[in-house]
MMTF fields as JSON, N, C-alpha, C and O atoms, coordinates in Angstrom:
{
  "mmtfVersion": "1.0.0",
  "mmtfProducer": "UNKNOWN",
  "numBonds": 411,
  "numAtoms": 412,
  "numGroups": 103,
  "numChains": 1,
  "numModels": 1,
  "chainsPerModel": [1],
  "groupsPerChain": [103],
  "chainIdList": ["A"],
  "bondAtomList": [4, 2, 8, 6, 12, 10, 16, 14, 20, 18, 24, 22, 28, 26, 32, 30, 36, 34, 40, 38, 44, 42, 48, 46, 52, 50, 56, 54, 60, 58, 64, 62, 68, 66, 72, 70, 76, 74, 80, 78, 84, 82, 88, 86, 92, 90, 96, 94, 100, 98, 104, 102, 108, 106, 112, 110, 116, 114, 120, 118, 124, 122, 128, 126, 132, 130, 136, 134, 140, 138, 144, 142, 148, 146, 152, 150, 156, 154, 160, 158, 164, 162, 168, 166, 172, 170, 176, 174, 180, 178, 184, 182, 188, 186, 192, 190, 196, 194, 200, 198, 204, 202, 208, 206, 212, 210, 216, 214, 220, 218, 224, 222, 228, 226, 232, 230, 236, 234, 240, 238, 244, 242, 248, 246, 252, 250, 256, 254, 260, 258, 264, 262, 268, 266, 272, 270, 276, 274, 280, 278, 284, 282, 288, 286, 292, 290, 296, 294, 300, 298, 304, 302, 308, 306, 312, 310, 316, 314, 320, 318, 324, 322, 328, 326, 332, 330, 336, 334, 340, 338, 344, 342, 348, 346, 352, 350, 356, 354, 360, 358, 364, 362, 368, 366, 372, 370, 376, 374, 380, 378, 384, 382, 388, 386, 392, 390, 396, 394, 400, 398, 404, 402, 408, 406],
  "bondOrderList": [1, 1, 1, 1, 1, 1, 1, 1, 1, 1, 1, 1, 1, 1, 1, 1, 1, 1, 1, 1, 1, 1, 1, 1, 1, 1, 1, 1, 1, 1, 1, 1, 1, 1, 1, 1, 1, 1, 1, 1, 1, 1, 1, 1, 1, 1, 1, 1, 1, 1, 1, 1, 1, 1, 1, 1, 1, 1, 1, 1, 1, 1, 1, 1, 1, 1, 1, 1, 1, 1, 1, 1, 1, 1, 1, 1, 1, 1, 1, 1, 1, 1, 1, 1, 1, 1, 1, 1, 1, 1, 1, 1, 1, 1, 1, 1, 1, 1, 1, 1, 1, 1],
  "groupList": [{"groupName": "UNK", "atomNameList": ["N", "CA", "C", "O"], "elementList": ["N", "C", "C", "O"], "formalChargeList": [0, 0, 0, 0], "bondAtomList": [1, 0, 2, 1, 3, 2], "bondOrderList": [1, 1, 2], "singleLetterCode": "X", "chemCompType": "L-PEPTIDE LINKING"}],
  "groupTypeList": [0, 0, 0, 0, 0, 0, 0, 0, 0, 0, 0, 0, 0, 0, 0, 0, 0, 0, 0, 0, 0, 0, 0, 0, 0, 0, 0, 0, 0, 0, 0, 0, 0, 0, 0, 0, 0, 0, 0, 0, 0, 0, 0, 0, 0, 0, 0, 0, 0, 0, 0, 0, 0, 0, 0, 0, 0, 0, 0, 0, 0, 0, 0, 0, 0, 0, 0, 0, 0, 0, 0, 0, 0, 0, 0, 0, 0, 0, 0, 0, 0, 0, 0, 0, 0, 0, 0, 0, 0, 0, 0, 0, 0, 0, 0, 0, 0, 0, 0, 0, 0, 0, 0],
  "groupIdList": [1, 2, 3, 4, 5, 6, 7, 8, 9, 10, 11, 12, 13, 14, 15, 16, 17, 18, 19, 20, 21, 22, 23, 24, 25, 26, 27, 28, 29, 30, 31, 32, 33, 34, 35, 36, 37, 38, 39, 40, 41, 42, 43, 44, 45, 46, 47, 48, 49, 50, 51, 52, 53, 54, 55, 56, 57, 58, 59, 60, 61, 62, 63, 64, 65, 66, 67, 68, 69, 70, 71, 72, 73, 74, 75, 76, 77, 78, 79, 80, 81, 82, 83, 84, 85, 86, 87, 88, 89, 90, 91, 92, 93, 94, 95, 96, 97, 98, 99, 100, 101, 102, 103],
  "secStructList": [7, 6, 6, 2, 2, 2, 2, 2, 2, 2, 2, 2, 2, 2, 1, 7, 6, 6, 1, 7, 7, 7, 7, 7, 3, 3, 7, 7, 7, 7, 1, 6, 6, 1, 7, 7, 6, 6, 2, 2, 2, 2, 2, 2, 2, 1, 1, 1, 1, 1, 7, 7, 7, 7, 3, 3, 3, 3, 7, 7, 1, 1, 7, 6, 6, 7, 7, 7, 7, 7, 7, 1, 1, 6, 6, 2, 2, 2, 2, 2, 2, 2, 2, 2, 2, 2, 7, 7, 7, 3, 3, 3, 7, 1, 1, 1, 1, 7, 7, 7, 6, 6, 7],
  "xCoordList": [-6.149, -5.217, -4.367, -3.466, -4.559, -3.938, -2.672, -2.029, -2.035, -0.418, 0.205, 0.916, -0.189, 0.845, 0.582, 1.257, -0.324, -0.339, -0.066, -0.414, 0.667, 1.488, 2.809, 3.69, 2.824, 4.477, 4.578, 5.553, 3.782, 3.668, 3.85, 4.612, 3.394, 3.098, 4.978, 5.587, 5.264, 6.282, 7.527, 8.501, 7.461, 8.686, 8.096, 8.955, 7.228, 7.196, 7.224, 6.998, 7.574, 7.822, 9.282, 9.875, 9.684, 11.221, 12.066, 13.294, 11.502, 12.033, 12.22, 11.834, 12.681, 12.551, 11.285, 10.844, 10.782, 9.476, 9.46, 8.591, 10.445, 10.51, 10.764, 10.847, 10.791, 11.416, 9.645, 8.915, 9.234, 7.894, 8.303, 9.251, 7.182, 6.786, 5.972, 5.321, 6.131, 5.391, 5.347, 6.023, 4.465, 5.353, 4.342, 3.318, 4.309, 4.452, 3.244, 3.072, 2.478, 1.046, 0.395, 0.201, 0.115, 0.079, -1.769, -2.464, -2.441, -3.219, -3.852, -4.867, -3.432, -4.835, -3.298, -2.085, -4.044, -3.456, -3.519, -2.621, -4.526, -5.11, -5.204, -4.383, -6.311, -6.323, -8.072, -8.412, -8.914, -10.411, -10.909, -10.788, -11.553, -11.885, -10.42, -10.618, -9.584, -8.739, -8.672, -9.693, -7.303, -7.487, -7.58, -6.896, -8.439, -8.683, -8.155, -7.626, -8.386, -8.22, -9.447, -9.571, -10.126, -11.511, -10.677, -10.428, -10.294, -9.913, -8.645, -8.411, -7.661, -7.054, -7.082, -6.475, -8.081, -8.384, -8.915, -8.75, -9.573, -10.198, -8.717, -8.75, -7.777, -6.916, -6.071, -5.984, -5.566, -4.852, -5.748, -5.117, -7.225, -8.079, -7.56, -7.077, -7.699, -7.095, -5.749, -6.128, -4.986, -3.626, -3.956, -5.031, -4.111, -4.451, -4.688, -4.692, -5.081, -5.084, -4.245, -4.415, -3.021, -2.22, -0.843, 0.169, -1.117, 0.196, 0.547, 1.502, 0.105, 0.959, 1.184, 0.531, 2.294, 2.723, 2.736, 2.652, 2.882, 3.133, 2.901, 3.441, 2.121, 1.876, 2.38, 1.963, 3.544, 3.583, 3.268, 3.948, 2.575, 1.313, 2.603, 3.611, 1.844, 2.208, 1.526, 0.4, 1.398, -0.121, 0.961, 2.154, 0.139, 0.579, 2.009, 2.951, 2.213, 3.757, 3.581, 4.437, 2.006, 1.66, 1.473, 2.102, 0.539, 0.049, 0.356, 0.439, 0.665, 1.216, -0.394, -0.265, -1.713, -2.488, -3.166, -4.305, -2.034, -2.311, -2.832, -2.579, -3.312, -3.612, -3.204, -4.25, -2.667, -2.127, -2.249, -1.57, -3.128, -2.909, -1.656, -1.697, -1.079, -0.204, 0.202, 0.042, 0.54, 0.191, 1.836, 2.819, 1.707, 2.917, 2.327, 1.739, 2.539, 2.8, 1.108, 0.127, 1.224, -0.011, -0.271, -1.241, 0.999, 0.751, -0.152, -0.862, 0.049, -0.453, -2.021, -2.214, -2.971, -4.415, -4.112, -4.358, -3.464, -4.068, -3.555, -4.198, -2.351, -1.915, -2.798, -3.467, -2.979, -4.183, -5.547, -6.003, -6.221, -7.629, -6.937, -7.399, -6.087, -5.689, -5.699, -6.494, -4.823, -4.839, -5.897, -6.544, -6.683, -7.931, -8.753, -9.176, -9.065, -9.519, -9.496, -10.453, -8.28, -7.594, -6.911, -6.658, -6.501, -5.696, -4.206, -3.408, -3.704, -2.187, -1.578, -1.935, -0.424, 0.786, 0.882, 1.01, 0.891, 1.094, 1.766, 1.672, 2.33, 3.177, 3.282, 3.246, 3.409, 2.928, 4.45, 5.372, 4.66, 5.914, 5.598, 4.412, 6.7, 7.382, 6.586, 5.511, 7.265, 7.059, 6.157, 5.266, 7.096, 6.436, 6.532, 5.506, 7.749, 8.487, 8.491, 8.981, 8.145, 8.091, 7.364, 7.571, 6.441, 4.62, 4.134, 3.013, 5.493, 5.138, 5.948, 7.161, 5.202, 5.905, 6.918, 7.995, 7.12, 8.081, 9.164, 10.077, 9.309, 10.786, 11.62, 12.759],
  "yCoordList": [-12.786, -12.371, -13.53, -13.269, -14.714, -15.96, -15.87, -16.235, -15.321, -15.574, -14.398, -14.768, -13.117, -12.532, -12.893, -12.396, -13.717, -14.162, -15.279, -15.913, -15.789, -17.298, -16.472, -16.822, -15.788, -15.204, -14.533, -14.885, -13.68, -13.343, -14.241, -13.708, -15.431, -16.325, -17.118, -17.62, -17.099, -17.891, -16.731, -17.243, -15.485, -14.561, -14.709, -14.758, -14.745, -14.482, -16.103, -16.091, -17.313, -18.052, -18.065, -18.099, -18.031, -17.46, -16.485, -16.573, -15.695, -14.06, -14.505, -15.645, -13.883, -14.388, -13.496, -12.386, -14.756, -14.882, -13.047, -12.236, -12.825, -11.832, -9.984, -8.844, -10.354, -9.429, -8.76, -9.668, -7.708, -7.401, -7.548, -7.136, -8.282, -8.669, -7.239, -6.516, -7.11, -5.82, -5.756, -6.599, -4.644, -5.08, -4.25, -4.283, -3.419, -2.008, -2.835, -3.894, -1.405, -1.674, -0.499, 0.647, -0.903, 0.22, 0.55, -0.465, 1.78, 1.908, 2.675, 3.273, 2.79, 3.343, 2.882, 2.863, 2.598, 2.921, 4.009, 4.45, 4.688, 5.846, 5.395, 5.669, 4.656, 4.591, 3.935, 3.049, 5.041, 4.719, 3.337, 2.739, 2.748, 1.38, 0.121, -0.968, 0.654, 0.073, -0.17, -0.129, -0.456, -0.724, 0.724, 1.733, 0.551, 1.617, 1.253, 0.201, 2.232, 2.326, 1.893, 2.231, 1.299, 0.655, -0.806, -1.538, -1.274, -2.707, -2.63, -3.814, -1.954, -2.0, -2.485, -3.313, -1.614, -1.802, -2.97, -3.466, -3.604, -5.1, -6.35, -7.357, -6.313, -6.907, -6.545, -7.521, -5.453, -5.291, -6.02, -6.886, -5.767, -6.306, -7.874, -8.484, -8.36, -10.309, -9.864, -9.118, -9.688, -9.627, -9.353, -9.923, -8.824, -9.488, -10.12, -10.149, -11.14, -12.607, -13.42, -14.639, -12.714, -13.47, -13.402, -14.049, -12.099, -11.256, -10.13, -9.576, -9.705, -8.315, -7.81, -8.057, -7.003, -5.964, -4.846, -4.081, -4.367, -2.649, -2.888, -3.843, -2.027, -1.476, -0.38, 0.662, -0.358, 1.483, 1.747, 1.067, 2.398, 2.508, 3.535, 4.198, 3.157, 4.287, 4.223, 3.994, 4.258, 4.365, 4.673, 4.973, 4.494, 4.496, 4.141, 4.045, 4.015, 3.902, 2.322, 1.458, 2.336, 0.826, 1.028, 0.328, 2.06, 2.44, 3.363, 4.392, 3.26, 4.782, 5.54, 6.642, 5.222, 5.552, 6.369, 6.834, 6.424, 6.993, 8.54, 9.173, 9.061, 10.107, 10.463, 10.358, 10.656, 11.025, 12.261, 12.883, 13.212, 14.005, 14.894, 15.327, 14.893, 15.443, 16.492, 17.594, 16.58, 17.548, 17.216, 16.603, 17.661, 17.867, 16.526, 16.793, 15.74, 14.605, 13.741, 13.426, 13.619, 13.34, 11.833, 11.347, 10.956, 9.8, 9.435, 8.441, 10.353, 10.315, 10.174, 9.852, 10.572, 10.503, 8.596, 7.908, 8.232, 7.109, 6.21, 5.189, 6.379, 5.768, 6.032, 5.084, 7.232, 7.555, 6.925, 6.581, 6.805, 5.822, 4.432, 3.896, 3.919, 2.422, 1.992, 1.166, 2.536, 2.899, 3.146, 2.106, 4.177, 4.344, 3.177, 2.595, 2.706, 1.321, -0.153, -0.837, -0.407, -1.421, -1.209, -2.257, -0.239, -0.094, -0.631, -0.404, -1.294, -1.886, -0.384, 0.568, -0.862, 0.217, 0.616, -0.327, 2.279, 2.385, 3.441, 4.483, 3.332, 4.591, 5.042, 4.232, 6.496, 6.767, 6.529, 6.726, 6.087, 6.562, 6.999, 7.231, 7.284, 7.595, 9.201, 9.55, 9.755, 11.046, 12.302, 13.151, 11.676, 12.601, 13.862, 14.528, 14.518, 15.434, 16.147, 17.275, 15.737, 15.683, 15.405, 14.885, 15.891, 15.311, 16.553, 16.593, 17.675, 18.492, 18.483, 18.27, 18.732, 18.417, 19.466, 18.908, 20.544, 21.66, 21.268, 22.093, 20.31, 20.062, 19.119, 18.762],
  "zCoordList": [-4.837, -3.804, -3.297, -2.5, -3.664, -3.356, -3.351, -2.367, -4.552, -4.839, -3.564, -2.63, -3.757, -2.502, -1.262, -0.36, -1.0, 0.379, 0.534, 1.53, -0.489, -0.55, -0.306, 0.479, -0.768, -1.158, 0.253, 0.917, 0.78, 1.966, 3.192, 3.997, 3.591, 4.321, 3.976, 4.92, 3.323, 2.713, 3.371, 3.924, 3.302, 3.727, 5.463, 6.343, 5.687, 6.813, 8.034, 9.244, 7.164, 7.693, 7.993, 9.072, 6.837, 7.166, 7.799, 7.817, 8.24, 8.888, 10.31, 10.569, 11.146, 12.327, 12.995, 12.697, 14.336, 14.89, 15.418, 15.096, 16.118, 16.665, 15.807, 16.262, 14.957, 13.633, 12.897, 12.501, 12.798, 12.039, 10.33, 9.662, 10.045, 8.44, 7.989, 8.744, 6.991, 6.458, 4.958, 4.369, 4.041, 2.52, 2.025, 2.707, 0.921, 0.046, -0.899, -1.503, -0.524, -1.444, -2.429, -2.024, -3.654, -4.564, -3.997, -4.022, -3.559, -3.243, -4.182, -3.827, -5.396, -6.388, -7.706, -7.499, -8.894, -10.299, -10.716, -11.434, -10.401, -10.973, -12.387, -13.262, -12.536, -14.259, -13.671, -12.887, -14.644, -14.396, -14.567, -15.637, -13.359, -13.746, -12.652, -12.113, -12.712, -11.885, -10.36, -9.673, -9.782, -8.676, -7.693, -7.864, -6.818, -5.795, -4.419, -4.059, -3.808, -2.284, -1.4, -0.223, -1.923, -1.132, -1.728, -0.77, -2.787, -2.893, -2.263, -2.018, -1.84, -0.791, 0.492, 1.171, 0.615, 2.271, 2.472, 3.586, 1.606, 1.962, 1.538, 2.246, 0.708, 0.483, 2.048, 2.793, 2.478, 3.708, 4.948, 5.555, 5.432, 6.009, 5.86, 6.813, 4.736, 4.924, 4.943, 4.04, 5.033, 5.546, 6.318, 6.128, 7.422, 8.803, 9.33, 10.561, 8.331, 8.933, 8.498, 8.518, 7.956, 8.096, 8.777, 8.506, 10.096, 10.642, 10.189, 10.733, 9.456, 8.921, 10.272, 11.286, 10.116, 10.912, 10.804, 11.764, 9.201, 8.947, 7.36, 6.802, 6.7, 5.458, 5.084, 5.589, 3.967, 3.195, 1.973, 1.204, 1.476, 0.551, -0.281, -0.04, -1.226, -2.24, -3.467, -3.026, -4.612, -6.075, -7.222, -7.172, -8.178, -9.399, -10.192, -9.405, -11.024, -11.395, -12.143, -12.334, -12.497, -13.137, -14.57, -15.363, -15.028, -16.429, -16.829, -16.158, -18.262, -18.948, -19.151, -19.684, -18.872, -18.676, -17.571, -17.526, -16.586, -15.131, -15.041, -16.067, -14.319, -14.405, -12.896, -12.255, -12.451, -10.671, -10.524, -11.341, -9.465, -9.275, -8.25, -7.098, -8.829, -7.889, -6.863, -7.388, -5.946, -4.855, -3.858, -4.276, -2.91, -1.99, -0.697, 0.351, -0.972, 0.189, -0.548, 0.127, -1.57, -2.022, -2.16, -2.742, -1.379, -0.772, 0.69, 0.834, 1.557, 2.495, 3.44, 4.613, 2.337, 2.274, 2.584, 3.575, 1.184, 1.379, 2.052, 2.294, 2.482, 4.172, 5.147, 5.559, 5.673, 6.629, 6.853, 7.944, 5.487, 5.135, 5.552, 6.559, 5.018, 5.557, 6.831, 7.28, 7.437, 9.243, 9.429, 9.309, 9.733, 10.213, 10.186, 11.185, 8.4, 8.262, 8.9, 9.26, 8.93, 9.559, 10.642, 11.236, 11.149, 12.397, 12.086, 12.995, 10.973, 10.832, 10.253, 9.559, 11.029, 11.151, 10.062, 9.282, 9.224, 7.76, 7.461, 8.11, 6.701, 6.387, 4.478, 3.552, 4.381, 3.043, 2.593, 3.384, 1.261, 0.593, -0.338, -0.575, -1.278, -2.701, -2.84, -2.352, -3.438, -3.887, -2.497, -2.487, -1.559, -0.095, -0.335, -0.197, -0.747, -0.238, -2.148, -2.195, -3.162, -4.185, -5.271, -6.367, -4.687, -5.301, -6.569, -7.074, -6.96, -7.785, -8.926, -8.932, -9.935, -11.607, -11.3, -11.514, -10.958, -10.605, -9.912, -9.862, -9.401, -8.627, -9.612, -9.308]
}
């Protein structure tokens, strides 16, 4: 986890003091064996120690191996678990409104 929290620490030296730092986290691959939403929550957990302000989650879009289930706002579970988890500000993106092979 070293490098995005170099890269992190590095934007947020630069931003202004008064301005919230924040930054987009893939919360599952969906590919068995990969990254989950429990290694999330402990990667967001140390970003908190380093200021975060706001997390927006969103998953997959890493492996042509993915298996995503798709559903109608089927980002949002795992924004919700984050927050709850950590309490930092979170918000779901990508495919909110468009989470079905039909549209």
């Amino acid at each position: 986890m070293r490098f995005p929290f170099e890269v992190f620490d590095a934007v947020h030296a630069a931003f202004p003091a008064n301005k919230p730092v924040g930054l987009r986290v893939s919360a599952s691959d969906w590919v068995e064996g990969g990254w989950d939403l429990e290694q999330t929550i402990v990667f967001v957990k140390e970003l908190q120690k380093h200021k975060v302000d706001w997390i927006d989650v969103s998953s997959g879009g890493v492996s042509p191996l993915q298996k995503i289930p798709l559903s109608l706002g089927c980002q949002l579970p795992f924004a919700k678990a984050i927050k709850e988890a950590t309490g930092v500000n979170t918000m779901g993106v990508g495919l909110i409104a468009a989470c079905r092979r039909d549209h």
